[in-house]
LOLOTOR-288840 format. One record per atom (N, C-alpha, C): residue in three letters; atom name; x, z, y. Coordinates in pm, whole numbers, plus 50000, padded with zeros to 5 digits. Layout:
! residues N
ATOM:ALA:CA:X:Z:Y;
...
//
This chain:
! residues 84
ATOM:UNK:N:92061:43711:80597;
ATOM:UNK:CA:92006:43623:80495;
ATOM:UNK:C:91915:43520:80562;
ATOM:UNK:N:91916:43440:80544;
ATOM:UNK:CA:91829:43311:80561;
ATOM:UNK:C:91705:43300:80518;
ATOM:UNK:N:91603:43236:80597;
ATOM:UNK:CA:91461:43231:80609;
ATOM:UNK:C:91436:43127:80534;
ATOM:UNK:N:91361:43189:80430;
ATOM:UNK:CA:91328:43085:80309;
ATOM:UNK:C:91211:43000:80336;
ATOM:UNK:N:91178:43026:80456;
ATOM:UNK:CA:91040:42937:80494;
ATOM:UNK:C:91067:42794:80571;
ATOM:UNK:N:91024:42679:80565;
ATOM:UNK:CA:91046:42588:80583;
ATOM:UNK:C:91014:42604:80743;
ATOM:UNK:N:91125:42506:80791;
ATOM:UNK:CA:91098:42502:80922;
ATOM:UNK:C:91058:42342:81011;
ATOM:UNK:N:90965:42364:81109;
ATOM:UNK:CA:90872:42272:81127;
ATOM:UNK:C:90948:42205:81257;
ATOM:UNK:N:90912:42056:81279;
ATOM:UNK:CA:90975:41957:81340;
ATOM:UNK:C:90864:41980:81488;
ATOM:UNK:N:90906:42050:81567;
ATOM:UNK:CA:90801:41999:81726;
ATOM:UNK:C:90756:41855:81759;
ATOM:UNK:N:90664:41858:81763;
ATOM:UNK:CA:90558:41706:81822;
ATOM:UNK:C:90701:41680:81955;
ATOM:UNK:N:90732:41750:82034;
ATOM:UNK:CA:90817:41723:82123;
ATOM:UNK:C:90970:41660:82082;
ATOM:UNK:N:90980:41759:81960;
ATOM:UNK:CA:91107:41676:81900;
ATOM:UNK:C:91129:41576:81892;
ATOM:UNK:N:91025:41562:81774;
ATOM:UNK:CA:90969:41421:81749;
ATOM:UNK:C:90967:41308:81817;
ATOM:UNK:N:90929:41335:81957;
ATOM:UNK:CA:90882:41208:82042;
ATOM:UNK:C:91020:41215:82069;
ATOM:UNK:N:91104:41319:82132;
ATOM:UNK:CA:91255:41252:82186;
ATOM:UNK:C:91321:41218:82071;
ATOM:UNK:N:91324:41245:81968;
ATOM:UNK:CA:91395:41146:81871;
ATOM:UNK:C:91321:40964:81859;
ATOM:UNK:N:91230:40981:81876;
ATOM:UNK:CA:91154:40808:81899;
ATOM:UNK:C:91182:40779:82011;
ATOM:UNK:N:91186:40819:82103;
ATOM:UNK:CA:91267:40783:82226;
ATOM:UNK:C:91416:40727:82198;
ATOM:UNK:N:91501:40855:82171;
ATOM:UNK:CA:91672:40775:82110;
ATOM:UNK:C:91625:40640:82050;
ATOM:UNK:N:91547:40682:81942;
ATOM:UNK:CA:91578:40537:81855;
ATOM:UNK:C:91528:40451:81914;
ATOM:UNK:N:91417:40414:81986;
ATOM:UNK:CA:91399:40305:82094;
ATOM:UNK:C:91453:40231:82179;
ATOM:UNK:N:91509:40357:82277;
ATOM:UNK:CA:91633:40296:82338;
ATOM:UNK:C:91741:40236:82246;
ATOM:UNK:N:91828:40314:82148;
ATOM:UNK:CA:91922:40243:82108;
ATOM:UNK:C:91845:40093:82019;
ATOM:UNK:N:91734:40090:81976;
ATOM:UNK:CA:91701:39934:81926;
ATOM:UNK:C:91708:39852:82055;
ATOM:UNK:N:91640:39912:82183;
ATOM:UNK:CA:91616:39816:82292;
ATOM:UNK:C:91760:39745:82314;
ATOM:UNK:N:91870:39877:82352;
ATOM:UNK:CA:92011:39853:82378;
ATOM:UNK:C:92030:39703:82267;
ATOM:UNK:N:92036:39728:82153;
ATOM:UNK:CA:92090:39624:82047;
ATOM:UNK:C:92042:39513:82091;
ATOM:UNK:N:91915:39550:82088;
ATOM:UNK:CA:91846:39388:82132;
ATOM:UNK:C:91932:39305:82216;
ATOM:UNK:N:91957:39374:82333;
ATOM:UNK:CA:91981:39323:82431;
ATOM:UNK:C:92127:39258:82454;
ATOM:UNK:N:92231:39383:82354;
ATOM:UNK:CA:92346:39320:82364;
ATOM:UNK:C:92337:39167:82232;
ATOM:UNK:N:92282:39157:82123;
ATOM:UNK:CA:92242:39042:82045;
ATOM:UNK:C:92192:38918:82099;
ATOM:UNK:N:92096:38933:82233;
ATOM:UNK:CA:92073:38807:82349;
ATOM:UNK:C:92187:38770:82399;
ATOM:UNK:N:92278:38904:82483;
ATOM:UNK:CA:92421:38872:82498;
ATOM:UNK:C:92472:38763:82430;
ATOM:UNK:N:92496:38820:82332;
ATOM:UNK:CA:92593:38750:82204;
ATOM:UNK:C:92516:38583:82162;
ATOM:UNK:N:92394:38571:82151;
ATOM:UNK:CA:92315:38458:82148;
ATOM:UNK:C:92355:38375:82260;
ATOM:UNK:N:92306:38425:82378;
ATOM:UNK:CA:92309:38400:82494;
ATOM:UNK:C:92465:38263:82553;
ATOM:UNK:N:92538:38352:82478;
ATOM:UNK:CA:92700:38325:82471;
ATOM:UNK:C:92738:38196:82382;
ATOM:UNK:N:92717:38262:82299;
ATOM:UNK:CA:92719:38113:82191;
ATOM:UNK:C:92631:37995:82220;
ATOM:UNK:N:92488:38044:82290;
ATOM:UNK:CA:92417:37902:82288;
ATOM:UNK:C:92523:37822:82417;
ATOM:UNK:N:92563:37891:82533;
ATOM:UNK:CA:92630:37855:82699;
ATOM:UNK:C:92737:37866:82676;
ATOM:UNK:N:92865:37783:82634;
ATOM:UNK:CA:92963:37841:82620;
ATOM:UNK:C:93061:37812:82764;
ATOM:UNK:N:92969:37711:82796;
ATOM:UNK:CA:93059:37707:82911;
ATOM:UNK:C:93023:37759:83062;
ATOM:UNK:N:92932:37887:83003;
ATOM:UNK:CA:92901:37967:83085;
ATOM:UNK:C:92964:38046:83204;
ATOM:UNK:N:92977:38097:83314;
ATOM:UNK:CA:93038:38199:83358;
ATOM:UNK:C:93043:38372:83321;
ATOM:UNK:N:93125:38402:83300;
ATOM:UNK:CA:93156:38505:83260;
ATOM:UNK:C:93088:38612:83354;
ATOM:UNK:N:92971:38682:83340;
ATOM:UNK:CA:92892:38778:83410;
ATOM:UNK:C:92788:38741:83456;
ATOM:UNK:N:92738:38608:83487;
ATOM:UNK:CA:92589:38552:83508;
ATOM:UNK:C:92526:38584:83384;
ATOM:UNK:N:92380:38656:83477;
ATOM:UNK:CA:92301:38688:83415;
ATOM:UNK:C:92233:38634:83335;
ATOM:UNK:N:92149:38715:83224;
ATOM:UNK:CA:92051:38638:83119;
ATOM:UNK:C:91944:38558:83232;
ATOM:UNK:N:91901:38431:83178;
ATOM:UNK:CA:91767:38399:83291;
ATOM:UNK:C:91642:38437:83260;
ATOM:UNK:N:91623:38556:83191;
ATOM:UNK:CA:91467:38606:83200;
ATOM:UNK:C:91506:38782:83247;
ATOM:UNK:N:91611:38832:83313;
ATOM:UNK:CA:91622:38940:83330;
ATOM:UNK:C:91659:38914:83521;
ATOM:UNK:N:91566:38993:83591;
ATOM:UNK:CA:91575:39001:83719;
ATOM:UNK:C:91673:39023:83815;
ATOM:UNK:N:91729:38963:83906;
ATOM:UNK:CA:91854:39001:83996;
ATOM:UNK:C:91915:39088:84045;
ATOM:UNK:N:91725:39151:84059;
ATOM:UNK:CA:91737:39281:84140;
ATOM:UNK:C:91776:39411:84048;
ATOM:UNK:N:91737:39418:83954;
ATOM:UNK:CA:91825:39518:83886;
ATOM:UNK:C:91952:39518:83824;
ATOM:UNK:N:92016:39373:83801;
ATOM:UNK:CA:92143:39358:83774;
ATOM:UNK:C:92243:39400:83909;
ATOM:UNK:N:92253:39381:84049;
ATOM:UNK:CA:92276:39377:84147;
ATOM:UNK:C:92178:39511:84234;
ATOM:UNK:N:92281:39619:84312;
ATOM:UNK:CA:92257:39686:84410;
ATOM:UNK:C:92284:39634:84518;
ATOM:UNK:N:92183:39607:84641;
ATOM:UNK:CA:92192:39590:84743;
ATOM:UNK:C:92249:39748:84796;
ATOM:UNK:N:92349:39780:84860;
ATOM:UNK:CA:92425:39876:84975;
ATOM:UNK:C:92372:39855:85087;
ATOM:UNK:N:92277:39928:85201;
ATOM:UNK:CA:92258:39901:85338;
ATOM:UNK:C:92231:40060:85358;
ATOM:UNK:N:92279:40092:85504;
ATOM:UNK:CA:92269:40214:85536;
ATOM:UNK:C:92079:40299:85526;
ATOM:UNK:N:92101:40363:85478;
ATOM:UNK:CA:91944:40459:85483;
ATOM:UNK:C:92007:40548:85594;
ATOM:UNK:N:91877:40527:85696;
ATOM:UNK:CA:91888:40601:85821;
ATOM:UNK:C:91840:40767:85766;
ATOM:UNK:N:91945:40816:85813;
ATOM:UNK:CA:91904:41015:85774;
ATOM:UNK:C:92056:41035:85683;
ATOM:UNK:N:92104:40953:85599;
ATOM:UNK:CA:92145:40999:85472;
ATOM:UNK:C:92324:40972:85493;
ATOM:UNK:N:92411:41013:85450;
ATOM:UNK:CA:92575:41047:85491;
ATOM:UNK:C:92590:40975:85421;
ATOM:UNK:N:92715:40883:85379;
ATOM:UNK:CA:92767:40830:85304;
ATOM:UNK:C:92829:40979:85277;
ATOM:UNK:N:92914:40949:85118;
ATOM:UNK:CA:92985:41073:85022;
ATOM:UNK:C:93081:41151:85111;
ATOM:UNK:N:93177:41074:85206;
ATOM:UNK:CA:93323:41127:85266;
ATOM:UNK:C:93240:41229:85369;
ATOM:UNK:N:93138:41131:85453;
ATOM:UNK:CA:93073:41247:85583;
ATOM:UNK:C:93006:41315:85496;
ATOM:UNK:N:92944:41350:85403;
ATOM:UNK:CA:92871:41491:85361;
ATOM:UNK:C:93035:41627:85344;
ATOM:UNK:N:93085:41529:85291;
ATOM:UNK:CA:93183:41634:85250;
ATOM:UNK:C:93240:41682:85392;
ATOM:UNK:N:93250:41642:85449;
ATOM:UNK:CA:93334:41642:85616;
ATOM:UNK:C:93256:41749:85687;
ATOM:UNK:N:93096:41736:85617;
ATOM:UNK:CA:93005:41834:85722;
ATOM:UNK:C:92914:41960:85652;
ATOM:UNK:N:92980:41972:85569;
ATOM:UNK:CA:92974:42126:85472;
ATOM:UNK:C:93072:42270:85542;
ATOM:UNK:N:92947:42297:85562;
ATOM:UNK:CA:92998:42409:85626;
ATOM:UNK:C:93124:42556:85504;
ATOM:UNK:N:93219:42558:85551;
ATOM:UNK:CA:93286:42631:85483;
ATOM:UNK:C:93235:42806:85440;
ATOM:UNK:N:93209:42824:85537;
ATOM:UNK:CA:93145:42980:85476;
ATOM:UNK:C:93042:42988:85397;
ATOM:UNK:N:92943:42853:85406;
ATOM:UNK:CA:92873:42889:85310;
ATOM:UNK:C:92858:42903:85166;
ATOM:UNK:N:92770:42952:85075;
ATOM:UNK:CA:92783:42987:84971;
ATOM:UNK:C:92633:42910:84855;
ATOM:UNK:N:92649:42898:84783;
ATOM:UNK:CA:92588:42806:84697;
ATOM:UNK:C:92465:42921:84613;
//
């Protein structure tokens, strides 16, 4: 039988549900500048960026980090007997 007592929303809940909905408003926003963005430039290039959003996070620079394998050599240098 079911607990006739009302059950209470966690302060933690809470905040990650205001979180979702934040992000997904931020998301909208952003694809709506898109869409603005588009219509105001039409003779824009297709993938140049908005001009108030930074380079550096649209674009990964790739350069080797000294210490660290690219994906193929990690896999190449896993030792077989071992165990996880």
């Amino acid at each position: 039988m079911a607990s006739s007592g009302k059950k209470k929303t966690t302060m933690a809940k809470m905040n990650r549900e205001n979180r979702v909905r934040e992000r997904r408003a931020d998301k909208a926003a952003k694809k709506d500048a898109r869409k603005q963005w588009a219509i105001d430039h039409p003779d824009g290039a297709a993938g140049e960026p908005l001009p108030d959003e930074p380079l550096e996070e649209l674009y990964v620079v790739s350069r080797p980090v000294q210490g660290v394998l690219p994906d193929d050599a990690r896999a190449l240098s896993v030792d077989p007997g071992a165990t996880l």
